[in-house]
MARDREN-517049 format. One line per field, with one value per residue (C-alpha): residue in three letters; x, y, z; residue number from 1. Coordinates in steps of 0.05 Angstrom, whole numbers. Each point is the difference from the previous one (the first is absolute). Example, Ala and Ser with C-alpha at 12.3 -4.5 7.8 and 13.67 -1.06 7.14 Angstrom:
residu ALA SER $
X 246 27 $
Y -90 69 $
Z 156 -13 $
num 1 2 $
//
This chain:
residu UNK UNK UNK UNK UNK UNK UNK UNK UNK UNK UNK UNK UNK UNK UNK UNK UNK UNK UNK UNK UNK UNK UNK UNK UNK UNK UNK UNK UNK UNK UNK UNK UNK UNK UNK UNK UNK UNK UNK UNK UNK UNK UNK UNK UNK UNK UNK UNK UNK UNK UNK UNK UNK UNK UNK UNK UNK UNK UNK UNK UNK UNK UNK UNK UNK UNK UNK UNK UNK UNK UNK UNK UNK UNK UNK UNK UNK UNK UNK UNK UNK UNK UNK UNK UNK UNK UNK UNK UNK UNK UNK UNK UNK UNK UNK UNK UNK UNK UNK UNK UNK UNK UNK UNK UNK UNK UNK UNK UNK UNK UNK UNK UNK UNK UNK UNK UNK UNK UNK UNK UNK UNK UNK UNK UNK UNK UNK UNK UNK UNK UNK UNK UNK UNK UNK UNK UNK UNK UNK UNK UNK UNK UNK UNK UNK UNK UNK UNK UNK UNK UNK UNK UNK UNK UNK UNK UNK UNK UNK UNK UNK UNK UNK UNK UNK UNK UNK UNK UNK UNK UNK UNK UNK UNK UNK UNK UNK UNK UNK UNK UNK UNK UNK UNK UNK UNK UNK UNK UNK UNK UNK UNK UNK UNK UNK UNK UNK UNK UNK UNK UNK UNK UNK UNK UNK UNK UNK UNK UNK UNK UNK UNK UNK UNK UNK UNK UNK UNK UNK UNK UNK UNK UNK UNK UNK UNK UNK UNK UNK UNK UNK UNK UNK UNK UNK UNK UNK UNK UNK UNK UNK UNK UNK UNK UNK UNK UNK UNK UNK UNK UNK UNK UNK UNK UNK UNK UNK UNK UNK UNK UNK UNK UNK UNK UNK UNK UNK UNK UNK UNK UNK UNK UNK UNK UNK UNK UNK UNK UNK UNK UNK UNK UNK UNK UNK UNK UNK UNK UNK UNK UNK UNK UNK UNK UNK UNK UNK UNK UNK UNK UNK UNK UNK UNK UNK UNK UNK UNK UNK UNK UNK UNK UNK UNK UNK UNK UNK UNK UNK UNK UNK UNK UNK UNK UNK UNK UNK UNK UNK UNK UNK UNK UNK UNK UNK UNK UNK UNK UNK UNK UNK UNK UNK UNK UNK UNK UNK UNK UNK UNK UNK UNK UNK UNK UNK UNK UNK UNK UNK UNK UNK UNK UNK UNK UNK UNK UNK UNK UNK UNK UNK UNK UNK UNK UNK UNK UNK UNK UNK UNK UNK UNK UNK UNK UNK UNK UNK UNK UNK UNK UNK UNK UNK UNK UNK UNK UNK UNK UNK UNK UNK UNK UNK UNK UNK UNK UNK UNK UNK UNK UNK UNK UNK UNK UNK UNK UNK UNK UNK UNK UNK UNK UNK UNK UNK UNK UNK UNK UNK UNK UNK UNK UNK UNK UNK UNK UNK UNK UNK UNK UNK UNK UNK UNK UNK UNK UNK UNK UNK UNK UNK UNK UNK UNK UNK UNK UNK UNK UNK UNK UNK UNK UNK UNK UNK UNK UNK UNK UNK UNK UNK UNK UNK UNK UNK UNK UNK UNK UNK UNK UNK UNK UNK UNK UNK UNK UNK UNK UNK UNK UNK UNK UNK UNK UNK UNK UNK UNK UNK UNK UNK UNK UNK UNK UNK UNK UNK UNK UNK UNK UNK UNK UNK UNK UNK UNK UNK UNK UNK UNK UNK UNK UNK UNK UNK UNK UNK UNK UNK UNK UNK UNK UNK UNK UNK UNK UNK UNK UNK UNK UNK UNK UNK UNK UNK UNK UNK UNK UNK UNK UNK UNK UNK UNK UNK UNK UNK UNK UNK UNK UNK UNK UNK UNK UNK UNK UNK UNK UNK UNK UNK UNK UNK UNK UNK UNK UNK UNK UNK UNK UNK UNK UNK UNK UNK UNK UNK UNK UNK UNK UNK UNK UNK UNK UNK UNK UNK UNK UNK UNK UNK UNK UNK UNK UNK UNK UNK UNK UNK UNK UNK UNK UNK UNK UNK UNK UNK UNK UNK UNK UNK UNK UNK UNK UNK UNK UNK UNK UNK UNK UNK UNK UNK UNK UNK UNK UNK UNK UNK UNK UNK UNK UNK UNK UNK UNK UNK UNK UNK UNK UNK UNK UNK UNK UNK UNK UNK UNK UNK UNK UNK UNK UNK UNK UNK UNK UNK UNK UNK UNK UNK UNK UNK UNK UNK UNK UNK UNK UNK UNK UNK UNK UNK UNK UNK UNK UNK UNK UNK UNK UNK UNK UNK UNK UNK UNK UNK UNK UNK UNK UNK UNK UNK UNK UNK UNK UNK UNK UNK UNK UNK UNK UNK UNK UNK UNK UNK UNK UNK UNK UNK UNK UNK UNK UNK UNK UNK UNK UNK UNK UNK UNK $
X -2125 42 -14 43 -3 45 15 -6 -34 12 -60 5 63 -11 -67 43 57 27 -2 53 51 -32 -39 69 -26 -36 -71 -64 -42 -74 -25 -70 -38 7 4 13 30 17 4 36 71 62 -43 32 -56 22 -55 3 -49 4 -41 -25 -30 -15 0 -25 40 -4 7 -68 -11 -47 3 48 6 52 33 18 38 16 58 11 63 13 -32 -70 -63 -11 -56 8 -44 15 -24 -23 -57 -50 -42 -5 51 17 40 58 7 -60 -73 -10 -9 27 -23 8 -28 12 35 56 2 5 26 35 60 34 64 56 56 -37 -72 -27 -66 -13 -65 -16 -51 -17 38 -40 53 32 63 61 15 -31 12 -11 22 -3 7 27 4 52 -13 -73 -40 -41 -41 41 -56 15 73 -18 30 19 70 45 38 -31 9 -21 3 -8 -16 2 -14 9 -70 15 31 -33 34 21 55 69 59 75 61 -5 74 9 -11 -85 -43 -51 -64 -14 -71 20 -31 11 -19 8 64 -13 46 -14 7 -36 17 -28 23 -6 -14 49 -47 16 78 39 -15 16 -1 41 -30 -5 50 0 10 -23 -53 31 -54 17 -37 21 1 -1 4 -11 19 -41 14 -60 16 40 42 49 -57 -69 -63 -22 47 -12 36 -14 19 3 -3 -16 -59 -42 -55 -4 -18 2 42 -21 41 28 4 24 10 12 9 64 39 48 36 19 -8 67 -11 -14 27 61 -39 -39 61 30 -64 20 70 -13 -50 59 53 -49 2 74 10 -43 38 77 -29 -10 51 37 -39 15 77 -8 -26 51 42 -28 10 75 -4 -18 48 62 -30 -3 84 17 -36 40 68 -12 -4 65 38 -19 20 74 -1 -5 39 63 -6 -24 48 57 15 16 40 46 12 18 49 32 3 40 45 16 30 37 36 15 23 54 24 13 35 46 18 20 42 82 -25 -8 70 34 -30 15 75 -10 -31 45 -13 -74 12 -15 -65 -12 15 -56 -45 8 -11 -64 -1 10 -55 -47 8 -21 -63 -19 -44 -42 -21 -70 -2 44 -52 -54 33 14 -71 -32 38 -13 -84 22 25 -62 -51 33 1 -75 -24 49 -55 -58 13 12 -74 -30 43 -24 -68 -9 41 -54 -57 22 1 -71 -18 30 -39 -64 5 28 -65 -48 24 -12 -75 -5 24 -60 -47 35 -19 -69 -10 24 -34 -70 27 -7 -76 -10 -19 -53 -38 -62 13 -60 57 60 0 -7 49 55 -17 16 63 23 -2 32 55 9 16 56 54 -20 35 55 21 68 30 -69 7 -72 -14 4 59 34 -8 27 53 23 -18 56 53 -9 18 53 38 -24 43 60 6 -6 62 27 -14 24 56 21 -6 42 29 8 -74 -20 58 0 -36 37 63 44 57 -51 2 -68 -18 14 67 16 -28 49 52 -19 -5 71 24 -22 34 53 8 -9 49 52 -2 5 41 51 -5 8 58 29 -2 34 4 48 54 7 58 24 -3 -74 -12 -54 1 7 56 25 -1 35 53 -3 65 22 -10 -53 -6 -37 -53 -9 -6 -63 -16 -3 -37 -60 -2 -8 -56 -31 2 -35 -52 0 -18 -51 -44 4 -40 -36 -12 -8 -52 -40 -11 -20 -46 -35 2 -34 -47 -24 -3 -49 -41 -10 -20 -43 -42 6 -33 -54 -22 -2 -49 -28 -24 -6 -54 -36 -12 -17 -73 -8 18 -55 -49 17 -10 -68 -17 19 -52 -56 7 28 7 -80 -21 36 -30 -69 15 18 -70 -37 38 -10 -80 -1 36 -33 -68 8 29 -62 -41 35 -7 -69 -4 33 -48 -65 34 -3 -71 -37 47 -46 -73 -35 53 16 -13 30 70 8 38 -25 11 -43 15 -42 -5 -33 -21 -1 -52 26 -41 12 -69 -9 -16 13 -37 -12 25 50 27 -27 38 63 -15 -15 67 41 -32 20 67 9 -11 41 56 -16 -4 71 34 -45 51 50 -3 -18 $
Y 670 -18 12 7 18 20 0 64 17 82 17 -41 24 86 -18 -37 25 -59 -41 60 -29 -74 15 -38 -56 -58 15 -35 -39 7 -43 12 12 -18 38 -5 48 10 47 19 32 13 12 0 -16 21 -17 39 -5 52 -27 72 -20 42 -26 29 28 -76 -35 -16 2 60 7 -38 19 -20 36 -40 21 -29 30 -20 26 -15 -3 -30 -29 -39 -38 -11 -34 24 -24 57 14 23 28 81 -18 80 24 44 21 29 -1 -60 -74 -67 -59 -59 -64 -52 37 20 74 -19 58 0 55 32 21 51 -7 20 -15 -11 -21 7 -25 10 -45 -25 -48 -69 -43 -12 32 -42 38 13 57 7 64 3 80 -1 64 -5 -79 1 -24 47 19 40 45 17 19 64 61 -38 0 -59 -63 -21 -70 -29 -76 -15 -72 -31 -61 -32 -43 -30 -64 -72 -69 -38 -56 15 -48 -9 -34 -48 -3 -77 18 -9 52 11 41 48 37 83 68 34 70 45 40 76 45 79 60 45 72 54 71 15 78 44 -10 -66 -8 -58 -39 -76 -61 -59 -29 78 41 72 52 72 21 76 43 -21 -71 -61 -57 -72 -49 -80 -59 -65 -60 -41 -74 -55 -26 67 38 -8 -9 57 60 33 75 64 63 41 74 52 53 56 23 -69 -19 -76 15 -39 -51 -37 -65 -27 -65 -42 -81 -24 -58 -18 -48 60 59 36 13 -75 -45 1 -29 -47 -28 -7 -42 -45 3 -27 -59 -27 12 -47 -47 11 -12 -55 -43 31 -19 -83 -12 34 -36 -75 23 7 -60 -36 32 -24 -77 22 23 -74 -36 39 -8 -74 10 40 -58 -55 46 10 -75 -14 57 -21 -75 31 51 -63 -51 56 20 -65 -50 37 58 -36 -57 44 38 -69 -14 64 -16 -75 41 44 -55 -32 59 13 -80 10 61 -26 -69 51 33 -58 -25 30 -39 -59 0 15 -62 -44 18 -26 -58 -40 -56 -5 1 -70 8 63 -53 -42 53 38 -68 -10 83 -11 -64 36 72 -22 -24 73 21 -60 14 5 63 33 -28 29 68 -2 -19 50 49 -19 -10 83 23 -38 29 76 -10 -23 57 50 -18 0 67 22 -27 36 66 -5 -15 56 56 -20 7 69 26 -30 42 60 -10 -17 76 32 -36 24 77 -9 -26 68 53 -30 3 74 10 -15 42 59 -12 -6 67 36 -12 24 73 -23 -38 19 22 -54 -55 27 -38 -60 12 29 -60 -54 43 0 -73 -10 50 -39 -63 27 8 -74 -16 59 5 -35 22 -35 -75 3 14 -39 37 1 -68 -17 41 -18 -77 26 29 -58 -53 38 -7 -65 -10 43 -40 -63 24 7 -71 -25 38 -29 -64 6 63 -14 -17 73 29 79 -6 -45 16 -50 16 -8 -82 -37 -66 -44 18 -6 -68 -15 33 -42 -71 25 5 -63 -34 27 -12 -74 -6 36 -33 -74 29 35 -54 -57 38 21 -64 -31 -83 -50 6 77 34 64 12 -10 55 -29 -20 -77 23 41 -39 -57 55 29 -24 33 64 47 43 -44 -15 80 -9 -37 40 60 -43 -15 72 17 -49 30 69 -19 -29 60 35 -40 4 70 7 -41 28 74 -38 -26 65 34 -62 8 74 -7 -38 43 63 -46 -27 78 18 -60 21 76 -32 -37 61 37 -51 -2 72 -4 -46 30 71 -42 -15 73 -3 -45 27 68 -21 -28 68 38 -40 2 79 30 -26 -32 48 55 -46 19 70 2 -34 54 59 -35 -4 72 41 -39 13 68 9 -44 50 64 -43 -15 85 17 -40 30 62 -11 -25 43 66 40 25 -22 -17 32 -14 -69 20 68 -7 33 21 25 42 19 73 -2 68 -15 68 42 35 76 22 39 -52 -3 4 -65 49 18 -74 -14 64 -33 -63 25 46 -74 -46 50 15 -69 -3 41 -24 -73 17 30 -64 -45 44 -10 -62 -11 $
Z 407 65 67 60 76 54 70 40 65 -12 32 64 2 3 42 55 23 22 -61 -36 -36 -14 -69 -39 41 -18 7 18 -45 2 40 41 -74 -66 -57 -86 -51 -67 -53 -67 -2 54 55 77 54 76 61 68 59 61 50 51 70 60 60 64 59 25 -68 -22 -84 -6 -71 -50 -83 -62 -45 -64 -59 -68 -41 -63 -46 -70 -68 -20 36 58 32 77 47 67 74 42 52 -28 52 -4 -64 -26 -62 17 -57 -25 9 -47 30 -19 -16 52 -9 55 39 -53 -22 -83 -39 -66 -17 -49 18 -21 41 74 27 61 25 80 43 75 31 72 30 16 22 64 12 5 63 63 48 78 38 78 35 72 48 57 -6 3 -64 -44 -51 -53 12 65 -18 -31 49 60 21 31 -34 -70 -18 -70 -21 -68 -27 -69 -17 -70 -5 -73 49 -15 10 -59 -1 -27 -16 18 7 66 3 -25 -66 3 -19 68 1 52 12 17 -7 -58 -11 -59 13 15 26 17 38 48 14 45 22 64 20 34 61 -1 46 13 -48 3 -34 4 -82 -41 -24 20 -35 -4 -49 -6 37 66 1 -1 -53 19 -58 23 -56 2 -30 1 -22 36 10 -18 39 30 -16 40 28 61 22 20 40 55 12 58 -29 17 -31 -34 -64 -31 -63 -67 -26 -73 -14 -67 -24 -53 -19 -21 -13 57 -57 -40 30 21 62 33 -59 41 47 -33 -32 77 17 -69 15 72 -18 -49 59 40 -52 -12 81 6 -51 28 69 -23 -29 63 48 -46 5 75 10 -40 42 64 -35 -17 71 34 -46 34 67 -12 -28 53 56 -40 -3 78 24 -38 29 66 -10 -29 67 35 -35 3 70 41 -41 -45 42 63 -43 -32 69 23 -56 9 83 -23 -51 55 41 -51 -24 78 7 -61 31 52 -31 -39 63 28 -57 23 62 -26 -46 66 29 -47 2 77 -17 -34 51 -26 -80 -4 36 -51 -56 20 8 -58 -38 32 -21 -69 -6 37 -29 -73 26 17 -56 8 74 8 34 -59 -64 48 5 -70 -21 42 -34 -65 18 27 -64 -45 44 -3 -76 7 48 -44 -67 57 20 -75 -25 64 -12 -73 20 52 -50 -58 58 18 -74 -5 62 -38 -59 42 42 -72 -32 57 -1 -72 15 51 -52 -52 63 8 -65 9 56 -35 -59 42 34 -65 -5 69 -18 -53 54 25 69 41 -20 21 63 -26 -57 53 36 -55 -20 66 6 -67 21 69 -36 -35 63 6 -71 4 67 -3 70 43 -1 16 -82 -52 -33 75 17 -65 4 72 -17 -57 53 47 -61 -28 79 0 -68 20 63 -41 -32 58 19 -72 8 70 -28 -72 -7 -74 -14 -19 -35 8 63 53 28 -21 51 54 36 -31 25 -73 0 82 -10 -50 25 64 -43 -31 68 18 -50 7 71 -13 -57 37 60 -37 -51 51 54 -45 -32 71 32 -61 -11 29 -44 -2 17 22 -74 -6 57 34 71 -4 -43 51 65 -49 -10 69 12 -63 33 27 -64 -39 66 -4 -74 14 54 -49 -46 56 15 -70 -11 67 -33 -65 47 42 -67 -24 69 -6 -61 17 61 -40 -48 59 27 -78 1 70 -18 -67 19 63 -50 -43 63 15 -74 2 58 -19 -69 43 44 -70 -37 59 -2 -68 -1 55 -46 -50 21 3 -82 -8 35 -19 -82 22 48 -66 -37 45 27 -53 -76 -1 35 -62 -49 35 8 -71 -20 52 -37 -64 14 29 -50 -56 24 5 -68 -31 39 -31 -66 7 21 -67 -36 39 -23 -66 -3 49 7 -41 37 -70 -52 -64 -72 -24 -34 46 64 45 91 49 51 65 28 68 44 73 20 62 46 14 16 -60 -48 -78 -57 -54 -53 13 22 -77 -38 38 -24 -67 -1 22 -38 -64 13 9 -78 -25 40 -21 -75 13 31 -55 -52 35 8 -71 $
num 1 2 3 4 5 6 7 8 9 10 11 12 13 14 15 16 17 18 19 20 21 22 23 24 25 26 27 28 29 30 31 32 33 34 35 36 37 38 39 40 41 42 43 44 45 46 47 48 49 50 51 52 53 54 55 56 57 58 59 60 61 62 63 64 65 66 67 68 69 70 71 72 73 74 75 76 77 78 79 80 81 82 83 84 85 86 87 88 89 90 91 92 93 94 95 96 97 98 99 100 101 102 103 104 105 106 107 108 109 110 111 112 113 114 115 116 117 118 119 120 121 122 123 124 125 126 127 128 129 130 131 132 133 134 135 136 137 138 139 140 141 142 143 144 145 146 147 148 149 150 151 152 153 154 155 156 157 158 159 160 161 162 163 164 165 166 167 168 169 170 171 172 173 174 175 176 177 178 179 180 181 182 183 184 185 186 187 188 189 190 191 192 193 194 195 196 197 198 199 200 201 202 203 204 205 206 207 208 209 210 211 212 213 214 215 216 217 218 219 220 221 222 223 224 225 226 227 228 229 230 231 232 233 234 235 236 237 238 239 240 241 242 243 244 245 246 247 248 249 250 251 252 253 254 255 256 257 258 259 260 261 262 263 264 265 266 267 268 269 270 271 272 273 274 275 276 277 278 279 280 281 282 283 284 285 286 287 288 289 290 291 292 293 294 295 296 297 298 299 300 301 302 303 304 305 306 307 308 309 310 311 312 313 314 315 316 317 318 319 320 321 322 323 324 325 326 327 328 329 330 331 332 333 334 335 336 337 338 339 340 341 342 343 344 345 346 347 348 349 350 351 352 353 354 355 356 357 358 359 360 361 362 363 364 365 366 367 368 369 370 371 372 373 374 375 376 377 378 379 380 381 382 383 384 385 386 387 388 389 390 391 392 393 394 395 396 397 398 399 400 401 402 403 404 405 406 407 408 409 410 411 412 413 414 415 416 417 418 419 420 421 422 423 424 425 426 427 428 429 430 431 432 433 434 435 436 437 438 439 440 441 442 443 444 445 446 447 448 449 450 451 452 453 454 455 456 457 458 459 460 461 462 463 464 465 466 467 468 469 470 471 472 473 474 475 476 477 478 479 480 481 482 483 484 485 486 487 488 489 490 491 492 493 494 495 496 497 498 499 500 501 502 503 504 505 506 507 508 509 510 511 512 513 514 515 516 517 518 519 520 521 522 523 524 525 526 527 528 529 530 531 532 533 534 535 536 537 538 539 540 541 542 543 544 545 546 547 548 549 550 551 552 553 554 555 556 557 558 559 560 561 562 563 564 565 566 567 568 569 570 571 572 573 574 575 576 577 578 579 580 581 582 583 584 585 586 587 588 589 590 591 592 593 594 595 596 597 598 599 600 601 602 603 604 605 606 607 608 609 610 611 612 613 614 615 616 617 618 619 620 621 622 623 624 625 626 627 628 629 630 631 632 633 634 635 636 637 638 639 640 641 642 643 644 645 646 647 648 649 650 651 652 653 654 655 656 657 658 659 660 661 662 663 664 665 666 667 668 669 670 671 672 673 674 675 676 677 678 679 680 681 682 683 684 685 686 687 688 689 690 691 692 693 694 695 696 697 698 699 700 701 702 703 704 705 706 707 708 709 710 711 712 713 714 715 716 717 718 719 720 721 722 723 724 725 726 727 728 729 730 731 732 $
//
């Protein structure tokens, strides 16, 4: 035949109000005794203890006795072997005994569908829990005694104190990974309830632990919950009340209790799964926080490598400050100053002109001495464009125009440079807000597991969030330059300027070098230096060209229309000396012309070039600055890593070691639970609870009699049955 058992704790459950509503869940093994059974047929086996104490008006055991009960449902035999006390060990049941033999009542069944078999015997253990109660009249200590009929403020302190603790090592996560042992306290987990009723001589009532309530005949009920296990509760629990009274008396009290699993029972697995749930958040944190803290201080290395670009980028904006305001600025303004005068000289020569034509019509005397001269002219004249002074002019415009063209790709590199440093910046304050939301993150995730804290550490956990919180403006602030996301972001702002007014500067110097950007209608420096070399030219192949072609050779005539021609044909009449008169005058015009540009591209040139001196220092102070913030980048990344991202990973390793010891310490409860919840244990196959009953005596003066304490007891302990045998069906 097969036998089963089942899990119920009915009787616990009607004898202590505070345990209605858990017998569905999972009970307590046996676990302070031993026991065997078997048997023949479908026979169910169910184990409850009621453990009765009474306790003097101060809490001291007077007299302490079980109640044990064995229900069996089902068909056939069974043979159980049960723990119990057996001191004063009677049958409730019936007059006849039962066999016990080392301490195990033995009996041997025969069931069809419902029996029961129920002992009560003395108590001979300690209980779990141990009870002090302190009296005090208008503040003054006493006796409970001396209570009884005296009038004034009534204050009574209870205290309970779980006394199952011992120390025992437990182990956990570490927060690397490593499994670390830890020695704690461990207690078997007990949770109960006391409740007294206050007479209606008792007035305002108080109590800042009880709930109040009134008990329908003008008293009042107080009802105070313990929870005696940490780390969800304490070891021991400490409240109380206060009341004015006349005509004291010291009311009696009811304290029930019961062990449990914190792991499973409904009431704190919530918590216990918090306690789990924040050890592997530790862990979690501790990992998130090194590889943060590795990112920032590849970041601080990113960090000196720009500072050591941005030192370099400096120097060399400074030298081109200085090269294009100490030597090109002040050369161009020169050139433009000489261009000046020789536009103003021509002017002049063609104003001059109708005065000359006039004087040669009076000179007529003198052509012969013109003759000779404008020979000497003419041999003299096509020597022009090898004067020394011209091939210098000319080469020092052409050494102009090939060192625009080299400053124009200068300026482009550095423009290119300085745009690709800003969008580096960019990323860099992008990358660090970035780094501050996952911090953020962090934060609020460690936020969440405030409320499941014991309270003794919230001032150090505030304290570590705060600090974490702190160092997140330092990675998201983008509008201080003192953070890192700031100072990135202004190092940013400053190198984009720096690049706009190196357009500027590139722009000044070739308006065609950035198409889309430069104003190409606007004067740049490469083309007023051509336009000035053009001029040059020009100047010099018009005067030989026109001279030469004016003074005409020996044998020209008034045909030829130059002026050797025409003072050989003077005589031939004045129209053809006016002829070459118009002809100079012409020549003088084109010349007149030609200095003009080149006058116009002088002053684009010395123009252009101050615009880029002024960029180039503007670019100088910029760099300038930029490398001066960028020390605080550095040192900033390396702050971050001392002050805030170690010291997360060691927050996360302290949260890691707290949480996780406390969890191995509700473990370890859960487990004590299961091997020593029961007061002796119950047969091996039956699950069975215990559950502990404890009268706290008042004093009124009159006294009470021991039997009728025991007909209560009895009257309890019975209905307790019968409502146990009704949840065992149901849950059945």
């Amino acid at each position: 035949m097969r036998r089963s058992t089942t899990t119920a704790a009915a009787a616990a459950v009607v004898l202590i109000p505070l345990l209605v509503g858990t017998a569905g869940s999972p009970a307590l093994a046996a676990g302070s005794g031993s026991g065997s059974g078997s048997g023949s047929g479908d026979v169910t086996v169910t184990n409850t203890e009621t453990v009765q104490a009474r306790l003097s008006a101060t809490g001291a055991v007077q007299e302490a006795r079980v109640y044990d009960q064995l229900a069996f449902t089902g068909h056939g035999s069974a043979t159980v072997e049960n723990p119990v006390s057996t001191k004063g060990l009677r049958n409730l049941d019936g007059f006849g005994g039962y066999r016990v033999v080392d301490g195990r009542l033995v009996a041997t069944v025969d069931v069809d569908g419902e029996r029961r078999a129920r002992t009560v015997s003395t108590y001979d253990r300690d209980l779990p829990l141990a009870v002090e109660v302190e009296y005090t009249l208008d503040g003054e200590p006493v006796q409970p005694g001396a209570v009884v009929g005296r009038s004034g403020t009534l204050g009574v302190h209870y205290t309970v104190t779980n006394t199952t603790g011992k120390t025992q090592d437990v182990t956990y996560d570490d927060g690397t990974g490593s499994e670390a042992t830890a020695s704690a306290e461990t207690v078997v987990p007990m949770i109960g309830q006391l409740v007294t009723v206050l007479p209606s001589t008792f007035t305002d009532v108080r109590s800042d632990e009880a709930g109040l309530a009134g008990d329908g005949r003008g008293g009042t009920r107080l009802q105070f919950q313990m929870t005696l296990f940490p780390p969800i509760g304490s070891a021991t629990a400490e409240f109380g009340y206060t009341a004015q009274v006349r005509g004291a008396v010291v009311p009696p009290a009811t304290l029930t209790s019961m062990p449990v699993s914190p792991l499973d029972y409904p009431s704190f697995k919530g918590g216990a799964e918090s306690y789990r749930s924040g050890a592997q958040k530790g862990v979690d944190l501790t990992a998130g926080a090194t590889q943060i803290d590795d990112s920032v201080l590849q970041l601080h290395d990113g960090a000196a490598q720009l500072l050591a670009g941005l030192l370099q980028l400096r120097d060399g904006a400074a030298e081109l400050s200085a090269g294009l305001n100490d030597s090109a600025a002040p050369g161009a303004a020169r050139l433009a100053a000489g261009a000046e005068q020789l536009d103003q000289g021509l002017a002049q020569a063609r104003a001059k002109a109708p005065q000359l034509l006039d004087g040669l019509a009076q000179v007529d005397s003198g052509l012969a001495l013109v003759d000779a001269g404008l020979v000497k002219m003419y041999g003299e004249i096509g020597a022009l464009d090898q004067d020394p002074k011209v091939k210098e002019l000319q080469a020092g415009i052409t050494k102009l125009r090939t060192a625009a063209a080299t400053l124009t790709g200068a300026v482009h590199q550095v423009r290119t440079g300085v745009a690709g440093a800003a969008t580096s910046a960019t990323k860099l304050s992008s990358g660090a807000v970035a780094l501050g939301g996952q911090l953020q993150d962090a934060v609020t995730g460690l936020g969440g597991l405030r409320a499941g804290m014991n309270p003794a550490l919230l001032p150090q956990y505030d304290y570590v969030v705060a600090q974490l919180s702190a160092g997140v403006p330092v990675l998201t602030d983008t509008t201080n330059p003192a953070t890192i996301a700031g100072g990135a972001s202004a190092l940013a702002s400053g190198l984009a300027t720096a690049a706009g007014t190196l357009a500027m500067i590139e722009c000044g110097l070739d308006s065609t070098s950035i198409p889309g950007t430069c104003d190409t209608s606007r004067p740049d420096v490469v083309h007023g230096l051509a336009a000035v070399d053009a001029g040059v030219s020009q100047l010099i192949s018009g005067v030989i060209t026109k001279v030469r072609a004016g003074v005409g050779d020996a044998d020209d005539t008034r045909a030829d229309n130059t002026l050797r021609g025409g003072v050989h044909s003077l005589q031939a009449g004045m129209d053809q000396l006016s002829a070459g008169g118009g002809t100079l005058a012409s020549g003088l015009a084109q010349l007149g012309a030609g200095a003009s540009r080149l006058d116009d591209g002088a002053d684009e040139l010395s123009a252009g070039i101050a615009r880029a001196a002024e960029g180039s220092r503007a670019l100088s102070d910029g760099l300038g600055s930029a490398s001066e913030g960028a020390p605080k980048l550095v040192d900033g990344t390396q702050q971050l890593s001392d002050e805030g991202t170690s010291q997360v990973v060691a927050s996360g390793q302290a949260t890691a070691e707290d949480f996780g010891v406390k969890y191995a310490v509700l473990a370890a409860g859960a487990e004590r639970a299961q091997s020593e919840g029961m007061a002796y244990g119950a047969p091996d196959g039956a699950v069975g609870a215990t559950a502990y009953s404890i009268e706290i005596a008042g004093v009124d003066g009159a006294g009470a009699t021991n039997i009728g304490r025991l007909v209560a007891a009895i009257a309890l302990f019975a209905g307790g049955i019968g409502v146990a045998t009704l949840a065992r069906r149901r849950m059945s």
